[in-house]
N, C-alpha and C positions, 0 to 999 in steps of 0.2 A: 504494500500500500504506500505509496507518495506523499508527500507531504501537504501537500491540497487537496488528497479524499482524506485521511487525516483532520485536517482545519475542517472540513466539510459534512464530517459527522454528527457533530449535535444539530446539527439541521438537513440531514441529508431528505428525510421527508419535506421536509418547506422547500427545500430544492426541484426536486422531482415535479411539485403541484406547480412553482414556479414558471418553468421550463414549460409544461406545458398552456397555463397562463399566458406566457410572452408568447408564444407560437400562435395564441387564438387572437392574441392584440393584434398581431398584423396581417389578420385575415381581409383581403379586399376581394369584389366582385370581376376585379380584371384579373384576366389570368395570366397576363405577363406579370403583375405586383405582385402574385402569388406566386412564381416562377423563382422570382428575384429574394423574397424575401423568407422563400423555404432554402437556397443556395445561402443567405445571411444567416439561418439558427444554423445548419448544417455544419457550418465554419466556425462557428462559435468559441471563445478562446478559453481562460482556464475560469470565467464568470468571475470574478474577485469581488466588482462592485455589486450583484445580488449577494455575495455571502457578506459583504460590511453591512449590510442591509438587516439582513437576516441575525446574524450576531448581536447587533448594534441593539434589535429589540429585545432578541431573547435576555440579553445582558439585566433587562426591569423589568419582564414580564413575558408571556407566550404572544407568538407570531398570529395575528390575527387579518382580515379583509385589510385593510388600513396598510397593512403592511406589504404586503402582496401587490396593492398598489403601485403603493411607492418604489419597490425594487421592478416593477415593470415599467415605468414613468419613469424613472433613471436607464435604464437600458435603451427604449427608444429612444430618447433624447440624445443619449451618446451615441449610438448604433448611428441615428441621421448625423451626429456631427463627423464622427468619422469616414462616413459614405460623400459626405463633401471637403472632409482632408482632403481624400483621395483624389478630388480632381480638382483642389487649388494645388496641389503639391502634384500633378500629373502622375501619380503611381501607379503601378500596375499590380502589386502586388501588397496584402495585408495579412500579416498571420501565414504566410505561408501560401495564398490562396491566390486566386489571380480579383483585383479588387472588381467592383459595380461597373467601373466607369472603364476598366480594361476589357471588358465581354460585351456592357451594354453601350457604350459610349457617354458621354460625360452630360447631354442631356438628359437622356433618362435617367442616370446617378442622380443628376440635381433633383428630376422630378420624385425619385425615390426618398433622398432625404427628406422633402420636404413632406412628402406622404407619413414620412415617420414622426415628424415633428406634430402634425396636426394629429395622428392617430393617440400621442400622447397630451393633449392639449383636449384632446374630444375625453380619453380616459378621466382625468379628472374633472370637467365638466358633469360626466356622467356620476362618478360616486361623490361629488359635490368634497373631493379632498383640494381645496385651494389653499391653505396649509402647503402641504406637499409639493402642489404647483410651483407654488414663491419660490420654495428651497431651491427646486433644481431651476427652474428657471434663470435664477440668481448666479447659479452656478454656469450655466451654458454663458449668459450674458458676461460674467469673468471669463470663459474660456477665451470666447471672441476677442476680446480688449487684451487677452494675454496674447495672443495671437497675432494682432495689429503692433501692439508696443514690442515684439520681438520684432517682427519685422520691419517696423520703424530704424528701433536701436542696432539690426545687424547692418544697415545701411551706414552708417558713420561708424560701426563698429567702437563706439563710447559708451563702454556698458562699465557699470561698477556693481561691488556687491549688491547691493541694496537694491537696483532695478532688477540685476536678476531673479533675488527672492521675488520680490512679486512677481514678476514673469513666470515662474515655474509656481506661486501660489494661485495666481489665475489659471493658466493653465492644464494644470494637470494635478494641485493639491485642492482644487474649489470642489472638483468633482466628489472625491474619496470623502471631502467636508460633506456635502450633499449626501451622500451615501448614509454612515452615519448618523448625522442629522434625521432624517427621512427615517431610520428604522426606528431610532428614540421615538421622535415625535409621533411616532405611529400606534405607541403603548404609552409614551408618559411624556405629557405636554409641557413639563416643568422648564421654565427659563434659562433656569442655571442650568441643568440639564441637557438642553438640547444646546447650549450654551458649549459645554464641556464637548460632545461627542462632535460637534463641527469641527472644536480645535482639534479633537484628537486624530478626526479625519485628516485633515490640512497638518499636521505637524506628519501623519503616516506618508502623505501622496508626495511632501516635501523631500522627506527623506527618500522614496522610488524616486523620483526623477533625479537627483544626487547620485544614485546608484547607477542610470538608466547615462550620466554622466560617464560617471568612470567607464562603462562600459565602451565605450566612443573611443577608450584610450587600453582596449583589451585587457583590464580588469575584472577578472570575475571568468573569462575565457582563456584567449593565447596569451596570457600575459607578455608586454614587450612587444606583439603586432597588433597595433593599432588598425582601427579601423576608418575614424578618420571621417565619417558622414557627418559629423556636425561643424568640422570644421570647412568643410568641402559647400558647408551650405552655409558658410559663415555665421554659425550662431554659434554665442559666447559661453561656455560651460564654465564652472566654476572652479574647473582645476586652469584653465588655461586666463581666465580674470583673476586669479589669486597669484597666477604667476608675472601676468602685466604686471601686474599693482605693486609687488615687490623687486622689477627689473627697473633699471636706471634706464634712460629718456633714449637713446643712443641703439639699446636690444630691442626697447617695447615698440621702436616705430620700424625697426625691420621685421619684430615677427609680424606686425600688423601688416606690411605690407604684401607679407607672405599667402598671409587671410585672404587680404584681397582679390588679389590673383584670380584668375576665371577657375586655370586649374592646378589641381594638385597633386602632385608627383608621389610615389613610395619614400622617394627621399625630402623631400620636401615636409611632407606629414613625423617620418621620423625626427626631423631638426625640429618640429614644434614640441614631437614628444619628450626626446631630450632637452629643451629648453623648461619644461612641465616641470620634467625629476630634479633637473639641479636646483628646483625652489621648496621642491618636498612638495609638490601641491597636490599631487595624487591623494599625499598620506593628509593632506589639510583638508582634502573632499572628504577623507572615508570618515576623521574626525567630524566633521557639521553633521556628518551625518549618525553617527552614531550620538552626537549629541542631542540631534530634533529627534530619535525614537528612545530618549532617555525622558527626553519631556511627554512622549505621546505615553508613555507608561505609568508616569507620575501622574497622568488625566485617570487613567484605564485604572489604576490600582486605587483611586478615591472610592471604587465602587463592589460590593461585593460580590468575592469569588462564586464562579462560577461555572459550567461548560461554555459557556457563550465568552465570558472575557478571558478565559483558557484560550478559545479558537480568535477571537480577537489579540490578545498576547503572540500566540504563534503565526498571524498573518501577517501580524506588520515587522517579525522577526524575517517571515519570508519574506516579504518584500527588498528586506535589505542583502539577505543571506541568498537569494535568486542567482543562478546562473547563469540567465538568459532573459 
C-alpha cells in the first residue's frame, strides 16, 4: 500500500461516493462534453485536494451533503482552471496524458473550461451553499492575479522574496486554503476555525510549491541534473532569488542576462545551477520550507487527535517528502 491509499483510509468510503458525485456533476446533454469530460475523470491525478477536503471535516465532525459539495465545487473549478493553463501555456501534455486542447483544439478547451466553471456555479446555486461559493471562488480569483503578477514580474525579471511568496500564495497555496477551509466550514462554521484551516491550507500549498521548486533544480530526482523549465520560462524560484539577492551587482546582472536569453543551453542551465550551490540556496529552499510545515502543524496540533488530522499530518508531510 503507498503512501496516498494510506492518507486515504479514514475516508476511503467519502472517496468512493465522491468520485462518483464529481462524474455525475459533469454530466451534459452533448455528447462530445461527455466525451471530453469522461477522458478528464479517466486521467485523474492522485485527488489530494478532495482528500484536504475530506480530512479537513472529519478533523470536527462526520462528512456530511455540505461537504460532498464543496470537494466537488473545488474540483470543477480547478479541473476548468487547469483545462485553460493548458492552452494559455500551449501544452500538450498534463499528468502524463495528452491535455483538452492537444486532441480537441484550444477552442473547445476554452469552451470546456468554461462549461466547468458554470456547472460548478449552477452546483451551488442549486444546494443554496454560497458559503462555499465565496471560499473557492476567492480562491480561483487569487489564482488569476497570481498568474498575471508572475507574468508581469518575469518580464523585468525584478522579483524579490516577498513578491514571490505571494505569487506562489495566490497561486497554488489559495487553493489547498480553499480546500481546507471548504471541509471545516462544511461541519463547523466557527471563525477562528475556518480561520485556522485556511492558514493551514496556504502554509501546506506554500510549502508544495517550494518543493515543486527544488524540483526544477533535480532535487528530490537526479540530483545534480537539472531540469531547468522554470528557468527556461523565466520564472523566478526561490533558490535562484535567494541567490541574486546575496551575489554582488557585477554576477547578479550576468546571471540575469543569462535568464533572459530566448534559449537555454545544458551548459548554460548548469552555470545557473552552480551559481545556486555556491550561495547554499538549495539548502535555504528546503529550510523555508520545512519551516512553513512546522507552522502548518502548530495550526493542525491546536486540535484534537484524530484519524483525520493523522491523514492531515501525513499529507502535508507528503507533500514535502514527494518524489515527483
Amino acid at each position: 500500500m503507498d503512501e496516498i491509499e494510506i492518507i486515504k483510509k479514514p475516508i476511503l468510503k467519502e472517496m468512493k461516493v465522491f468520485e462518483d458525485r464529481f462524474r455525475n456533476s459533469m454530466t451534459s446533454n452533448v455528447a462530445l462534453l461527455n466525451k471530453i469530460t469522461h477522458y478528464i475523470v479517466k486521467r485523474k491525478g492522485k485527488q489530494m485536494r478532495p482528500m484536504f477536503v475530506f480530512l479537513s471535516a472529519k478533523l470536527f465532525d462526520e462528512v456530511n451533503d455540505n461537504t460532498y459539495v464543496g470537494a466537488s465545487l473545488i474540483e470543477l473549478l480547478h479541473t476548468a482552471t487547469l483545462v485553460h493553463d493548458d492552452v494559455v501555456d500551449d501544452a500538450n501534455t498534463r499528468r502524463g496524458f495528452f491535455s483538452i486542447n492537444a486532441l480537441w483544439k484550444n477552442k473547445i478547451a476554452v469552451l470546456v473550461g468554461d462549461f466547468l466553471l458554470s456547472k460548478g456555479l449552477i452546483m451551488s446555486m442549486e444546494s443554496k451553499n454560497f458559503n462555499l461559493l465565496e471560499i473557492v471562488t476567492r480562491a480561483v480569483k487569487d489564482m488569476s492575479e497570481g498568474e498575471l503578477l508572475q507574468l508581469e514580474k518575469s518580464r523585468s525579471l525584478n522579483l524579490d522574496e516577498e513578491i514571490y511568496f505571494e505569487i506562489i500564495r495566490q497561486k497554488t497555496a489559495s487553493l489547498l486554503g480553499a480546500c481546507c477551509q471548504c471541509g471545516a466550514a462544511s461541519v463547523q462554521p466557527e471563525d477562528e476555525v475556518l480561520e485556522d484551516m485556511h492558514r493551514f491550507g496556504e502554509l501546506t500549498g506554500l510549502a508544495f510549491q517550494i518543493k515543486d521548486d527544488l524540483f526544477d533544480y533535480g532535487i528530490g530526482e537526479d540530483i545534480g541534473k537539472p531540469r531547468g523549465i522554470d528557468l527556461k520560462e523565466k520564472k523566478l524560484t526561490l533558490p535562484i532569488i535567494h541567490a541574486l539577492n546575496k551575489a554582488d551587482e557585477k554576477e547578479k546582472n550576468r546571471i540575469i542576462r543569462i535568464i533572459k536569453r530566448k534559449k537555454h543551453g545544458r551548459k548554460k542551465i548548469e552555470e545557473i545551477l552552480n551559481f545556486v550551490l555556491k550561495f547554499n540556496s538549495l539548502e535555504y529552499a528546503q529550510h523555508k520550507m520545512i519551516e512553513l510545515k512546522n507552522q502548518a502543524l502548530e495550526i493542525l496540533f491546536k486540535y484534537p487527535e484524530n484519524d483525520a488530522r493523522k491523514g492531515l499530518e501525513t499529507l502535508l508531510n507528503y507533500t514535502i517528502n514527494r518524489t515527483r
